[in-house]
C-alpha positions as CSV (number, residue, x, y, z in Angstrom):
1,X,-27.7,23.9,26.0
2,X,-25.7,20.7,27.3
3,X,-26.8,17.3,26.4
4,X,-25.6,14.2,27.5
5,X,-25.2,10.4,25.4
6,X,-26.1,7.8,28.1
7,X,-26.9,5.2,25.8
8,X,-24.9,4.0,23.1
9,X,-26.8,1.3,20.5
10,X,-24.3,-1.5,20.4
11,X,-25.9,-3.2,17.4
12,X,-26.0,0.0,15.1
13,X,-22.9,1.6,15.8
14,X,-21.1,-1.0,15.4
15,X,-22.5,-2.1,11.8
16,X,-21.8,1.3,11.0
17,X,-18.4,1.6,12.4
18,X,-17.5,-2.4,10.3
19,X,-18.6,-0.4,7.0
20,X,-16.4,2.6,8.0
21,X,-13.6,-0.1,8.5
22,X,-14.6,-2.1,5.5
23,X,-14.5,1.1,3.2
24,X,-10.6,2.0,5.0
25,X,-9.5,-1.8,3.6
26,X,-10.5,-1.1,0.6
27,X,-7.5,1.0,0.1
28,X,-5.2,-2.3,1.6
29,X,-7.0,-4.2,-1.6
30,X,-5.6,-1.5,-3.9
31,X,-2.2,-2.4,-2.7
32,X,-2.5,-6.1,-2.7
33,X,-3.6,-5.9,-6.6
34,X,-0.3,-5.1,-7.6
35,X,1.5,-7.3,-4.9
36,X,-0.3,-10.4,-6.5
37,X,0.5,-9.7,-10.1
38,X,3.9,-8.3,-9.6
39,X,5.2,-9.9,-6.5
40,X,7.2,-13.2,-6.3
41,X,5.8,-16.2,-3.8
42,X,6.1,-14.3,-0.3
43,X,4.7,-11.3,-2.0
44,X,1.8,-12.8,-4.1
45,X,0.6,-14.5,-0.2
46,X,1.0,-11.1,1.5
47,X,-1.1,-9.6,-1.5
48,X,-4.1,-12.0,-0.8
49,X,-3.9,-11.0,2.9
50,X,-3.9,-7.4,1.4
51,X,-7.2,-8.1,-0.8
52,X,-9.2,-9.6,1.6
53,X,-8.5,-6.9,4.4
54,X,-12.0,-5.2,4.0
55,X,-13.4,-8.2,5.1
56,X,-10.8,-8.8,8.3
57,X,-11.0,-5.4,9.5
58,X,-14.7,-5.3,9.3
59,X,-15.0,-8.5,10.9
60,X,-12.7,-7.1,13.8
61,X,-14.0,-3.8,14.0
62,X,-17.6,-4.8,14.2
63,X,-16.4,-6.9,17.5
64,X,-13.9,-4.0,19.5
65,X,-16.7,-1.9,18.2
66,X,-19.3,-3.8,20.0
67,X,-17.1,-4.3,23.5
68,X,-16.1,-0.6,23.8
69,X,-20.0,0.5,23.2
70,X,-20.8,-2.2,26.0
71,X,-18.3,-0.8,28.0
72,X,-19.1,2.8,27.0
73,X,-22.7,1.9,28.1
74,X,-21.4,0.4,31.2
75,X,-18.8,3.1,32.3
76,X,-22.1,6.0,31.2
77,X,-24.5,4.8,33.7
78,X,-21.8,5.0,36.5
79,X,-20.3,8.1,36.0
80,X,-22.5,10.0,33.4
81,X,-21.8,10.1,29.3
82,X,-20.5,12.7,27.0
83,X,-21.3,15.9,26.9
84,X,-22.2,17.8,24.2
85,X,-23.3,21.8,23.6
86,X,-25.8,21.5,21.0
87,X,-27.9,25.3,20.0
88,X,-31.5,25.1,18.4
89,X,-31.2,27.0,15.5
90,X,-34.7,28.5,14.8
């Protein structure tokens, strides 16, 4: 049986999609921890940049996030969503 995603909930996905991207920087903030206590001046500045990355790319995920589900929504109600084969399992 085919199914069909017309509708896209901007808010929701995209707070889901900024903690997806928040958990991903996490693994940037690993690598600034050492850059900062290791690292001479131009090293130390890139490791802060490193630490704080959850917080930029959730930030800037949570906005692309929200355009390309406006646009998904958008571009859905003119030429129809994604398709999907789903089975009801009894």
């Amino acid at each position: 049986m085919k199914k069909q995603v017309v509708r896209i909930s901007i808010l929701q996905s995209s707070k889901v999609a900024a903690a997806l991207y928040a958990f991903m920087g996490l693994f940037y903030s690993l690598i600034g921890i050492p850059m900062i206590l290791f690292g001479n001046t131009e090293i130390r500045i890139m490791g802060v940049i490193y630490l704080f990355m959850p917080i930029l790319m959730a930030g800037i995920g949570f906005v692309f996030f929200c355009l390309f589900t406006a646009i998904y929504n958008l571009v859905a109600g003119w030429i129809g969503g994604f398709e999907v084969e789903v089975l009801d399992i009894p």
